[in-house]
C-alpha positions in Angstrom: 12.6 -8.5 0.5 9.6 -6.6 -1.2 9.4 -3.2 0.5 6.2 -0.8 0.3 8.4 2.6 1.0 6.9 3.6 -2.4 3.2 3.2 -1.2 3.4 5.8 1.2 5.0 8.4 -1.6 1.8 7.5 -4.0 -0.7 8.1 -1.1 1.3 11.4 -0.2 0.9 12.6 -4.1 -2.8 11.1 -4.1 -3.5 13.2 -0.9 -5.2 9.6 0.6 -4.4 9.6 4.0 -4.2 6.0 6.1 -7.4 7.2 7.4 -9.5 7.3 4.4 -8.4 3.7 3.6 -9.6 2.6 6.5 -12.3 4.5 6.8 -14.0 5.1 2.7 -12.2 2.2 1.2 -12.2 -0.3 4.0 -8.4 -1.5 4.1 -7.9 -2.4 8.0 -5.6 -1.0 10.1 -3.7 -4.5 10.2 -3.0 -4.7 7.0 -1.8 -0.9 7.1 0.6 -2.1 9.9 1.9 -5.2 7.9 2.6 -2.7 4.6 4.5 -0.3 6.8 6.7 -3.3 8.5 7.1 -4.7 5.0 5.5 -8.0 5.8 3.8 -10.1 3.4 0.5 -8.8 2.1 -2.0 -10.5 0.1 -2.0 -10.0 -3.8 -6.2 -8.9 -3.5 -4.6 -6.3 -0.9 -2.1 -5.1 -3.5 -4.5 -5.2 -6.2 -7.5 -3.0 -4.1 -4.9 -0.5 -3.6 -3.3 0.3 -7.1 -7.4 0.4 -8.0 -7.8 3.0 -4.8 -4.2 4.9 -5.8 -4.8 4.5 -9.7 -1.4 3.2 -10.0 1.1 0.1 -11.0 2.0 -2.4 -8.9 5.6 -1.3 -9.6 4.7 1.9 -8.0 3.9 0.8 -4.7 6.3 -2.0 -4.1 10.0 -2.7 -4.9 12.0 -5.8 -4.2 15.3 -4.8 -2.8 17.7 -7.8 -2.6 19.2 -8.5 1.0 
């Protein structure tokens, strides 16, 4: 199961609220509800938002086996 737990952490340390994606970088609020129930996301999504964070993919997602 890929997990986003360390998206929120990055956002935290970036000081980018869920509200300014939404609002300045135009991620919708579904796809902000998918991250947080860990549900599949597309690889653009995952890709606009290490550009947004300035980050690695490994620093917003993990695969933790089940």
């Amino acid at each position: 199961m890929i997990v986003f737990d360390r998206l929120w952490e990055v956002m935290k340390q970036k000081n980018i609220s869920q509200y300014k994606l939404i609002n300045e970088y135009d991620i919708s609020p579904s796809i902000l509800t998918r991250l947080k129930r860990n549900e599949s996301v597309s690889t653009n999504t995952i890709e606009r938002l290490c550009i947004i964070l300035e980050c690695n993919i490994v620093d917003i997602m993990e695969l933790k086996k089940e």
